[in-house]
N, C-alpha and C positions, 0 to 999 in steps of 0.2 A: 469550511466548517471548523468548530473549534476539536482538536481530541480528547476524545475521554481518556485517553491512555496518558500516562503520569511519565515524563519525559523529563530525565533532570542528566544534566551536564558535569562531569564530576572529575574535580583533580585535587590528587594529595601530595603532599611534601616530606619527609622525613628522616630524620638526622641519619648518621652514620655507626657502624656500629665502631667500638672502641677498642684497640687489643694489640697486643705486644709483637713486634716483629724483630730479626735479627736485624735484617738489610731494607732496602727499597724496593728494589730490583727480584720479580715474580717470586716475592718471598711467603711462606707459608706463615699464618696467625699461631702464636705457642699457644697463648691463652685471650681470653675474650675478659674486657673489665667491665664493657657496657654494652648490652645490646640495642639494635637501631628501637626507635620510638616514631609513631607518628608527631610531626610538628605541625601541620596545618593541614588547613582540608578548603576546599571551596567546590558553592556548589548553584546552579542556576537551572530551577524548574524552566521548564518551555515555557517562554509566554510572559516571565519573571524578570528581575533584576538579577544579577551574580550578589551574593553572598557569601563571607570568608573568616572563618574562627583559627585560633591559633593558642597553643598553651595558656600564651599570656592573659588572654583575655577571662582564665578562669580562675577563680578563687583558691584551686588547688594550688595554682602554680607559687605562691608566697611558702606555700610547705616543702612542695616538691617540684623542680624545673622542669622532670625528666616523667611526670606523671599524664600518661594521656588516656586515661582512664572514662573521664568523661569525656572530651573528644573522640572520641572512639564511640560514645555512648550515642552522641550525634550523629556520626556518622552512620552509626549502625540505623537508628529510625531515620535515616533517609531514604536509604537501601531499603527499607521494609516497608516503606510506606509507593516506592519505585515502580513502574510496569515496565522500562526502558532506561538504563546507563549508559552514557555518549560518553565516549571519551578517547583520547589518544595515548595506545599503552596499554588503554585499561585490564584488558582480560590476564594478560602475563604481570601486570605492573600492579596497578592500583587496589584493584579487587582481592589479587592474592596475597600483597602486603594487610589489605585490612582482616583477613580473613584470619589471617594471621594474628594479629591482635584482637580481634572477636573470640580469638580460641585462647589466649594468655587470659581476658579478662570474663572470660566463662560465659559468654555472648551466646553462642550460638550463632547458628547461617538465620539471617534476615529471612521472609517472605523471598519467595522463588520472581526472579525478574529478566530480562531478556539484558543482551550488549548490544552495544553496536562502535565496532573499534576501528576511527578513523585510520592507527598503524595498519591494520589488518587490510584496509580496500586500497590505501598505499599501496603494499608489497605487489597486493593479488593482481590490482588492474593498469597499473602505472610500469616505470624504467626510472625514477627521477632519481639525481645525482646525490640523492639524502632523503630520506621516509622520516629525517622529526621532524619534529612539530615547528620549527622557527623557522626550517626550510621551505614546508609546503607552505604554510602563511606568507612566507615571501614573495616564491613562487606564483601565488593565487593570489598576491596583490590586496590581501584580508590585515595584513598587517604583522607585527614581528613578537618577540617574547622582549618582556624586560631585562634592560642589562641586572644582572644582579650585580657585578663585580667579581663574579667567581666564588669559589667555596666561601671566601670568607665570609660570606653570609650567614651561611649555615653556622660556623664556630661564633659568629657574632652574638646569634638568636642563644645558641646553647649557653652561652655567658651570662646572658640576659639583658643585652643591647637594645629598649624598646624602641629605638629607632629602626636598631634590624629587622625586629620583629615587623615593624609596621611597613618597610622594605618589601618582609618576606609576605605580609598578607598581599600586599599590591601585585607581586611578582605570580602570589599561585592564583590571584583572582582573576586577573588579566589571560594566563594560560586555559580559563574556562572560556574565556571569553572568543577568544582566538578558536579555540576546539569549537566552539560551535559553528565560527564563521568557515570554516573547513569542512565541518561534516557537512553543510550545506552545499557547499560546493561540489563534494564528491557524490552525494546523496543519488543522482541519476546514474553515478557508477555504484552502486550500494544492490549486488544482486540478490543477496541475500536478509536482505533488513526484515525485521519483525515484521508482522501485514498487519496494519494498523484496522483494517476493517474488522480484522478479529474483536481487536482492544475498544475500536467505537461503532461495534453494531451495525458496521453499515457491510453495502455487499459489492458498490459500483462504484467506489472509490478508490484514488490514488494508494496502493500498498503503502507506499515508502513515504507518504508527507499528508494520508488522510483529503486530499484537495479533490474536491466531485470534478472539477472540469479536465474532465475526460477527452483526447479527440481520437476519434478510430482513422487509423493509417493502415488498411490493408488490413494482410492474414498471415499468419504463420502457419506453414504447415508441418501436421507429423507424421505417420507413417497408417495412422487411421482415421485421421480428419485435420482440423482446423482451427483457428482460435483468432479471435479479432486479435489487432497488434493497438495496446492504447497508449497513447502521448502524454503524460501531465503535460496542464498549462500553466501549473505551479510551479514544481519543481525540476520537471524535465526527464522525470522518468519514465521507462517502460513499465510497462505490465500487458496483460492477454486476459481476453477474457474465457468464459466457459468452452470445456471443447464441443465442438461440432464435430458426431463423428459420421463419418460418408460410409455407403458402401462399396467396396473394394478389395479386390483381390491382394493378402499380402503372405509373404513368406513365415 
């Protein structure tokens, strides 16, 4: 079945901030000259193509390079319009960078939306010799991150390189792209993922990928009854159905 729940994949980019140091070497900032800015955003409804804006592409940017006033604006009605953010990073990284610039440009928090953060079932379920993002895509055979070349990208776009620029859309749109083929993968390890049957009304379906076909393996038990143990044949997850509870003597 299709979900009604509104599932979008979402990664951002964003300069650096700018500021004065003595040394190289674990030195402290005296003064700050420029704080970091969002530079690009991308972003891919479930079910959609990837999609990716970048300063350059907006009107403002001929005034101001370092203005992300409307991209921000975007990004914001993506997040409000959201019932689930996928992403790698996201809860520590993305979300609380943009949140951040929702609060400089007097934004306010979006409509209330659930995560689901690829780093996050990395750390929890896995040992793997690296938890980013270019590792597990390797690993899982889903494919790699774009070379950028290294920072200089990033000093390229801020100069106003539109070659960087169109580098860097390819580089953050690609990384959406990548994140979904990962969440997928790990999605049967995902113990905690939103219950999609909430989001599409349903009540005998897959938690974790909304998919009816269900197959029961057995029972789980608890200490006052029992609970079907059920198999996607979609995505590979567990779930349990209602308890059954017995009568029995317990402490």
């Amino acid at each position: 079945m299709k979900n009604k729940a509104r599932i979008v994949y979402l990664d951002i980019e964003n300069s650096p901030s700018l500021g004065y140091v003595w040394g190289k070497y674990e030195q402290d900032v005296i003064e700050f000259e420029q704080e970091w800015y969002v530079m690009s955003f991308a972003y891919r409804w479930e079910g959609e193509k990837t999609k990716v804006r970048c300063l350059a592409d907006y009107a403002t940017y001929g005034l101001d390079t370092e203005d992300d006033g409307e991209l921000v604006r975007d990004v914001w009605d993506i997040l409000d319009k959201a019932d689930i953010v996928i992403g790698h990073n996201v809860d520590r990284f993305d979300i609380r960078k943009l949140n951040t610039r929702f609060l400089y440009h007097g934004l306010g928090l979006p409509s209330s939306y659930k995560t689901v953060d690829t780093l996050k079932i990395a750390r929890k379920m896995f040992m793997l010799n690296s938890n980013k993002l270019d590792h597990l895509a390797k690993y899982l055979g889903v494919g790699a991150k774009v070379d950028t070349g290294g920072f200089g990208l990033w000093l390229a776009c801020m100069k106003g390189d539109l070659k960087a620029w169109a580098l860097m859309k390819k580089y953050n749109a690609h990384d959406v792209d990548i994140t979904e083929k990962v969440y997928k993968e790990l999605l049967p390890f995902c113990t905690n993922h939103p219950n999609l049957n909430v989001f599409n009304e349903t009540s005998h379906n897959c938690p974790n990928c909304g998919s009816g076909h269900l197959q029961e393996r057995g029972y789980s038990v608890t200490r006052v009854g029992r609970r079907k143990r059920l198999a996607c044949q979609g995505c590979g997850s567990w779930s349990q159905g209602e308890l059954v509870k017995t009568k029995v003597v317990v402490r």
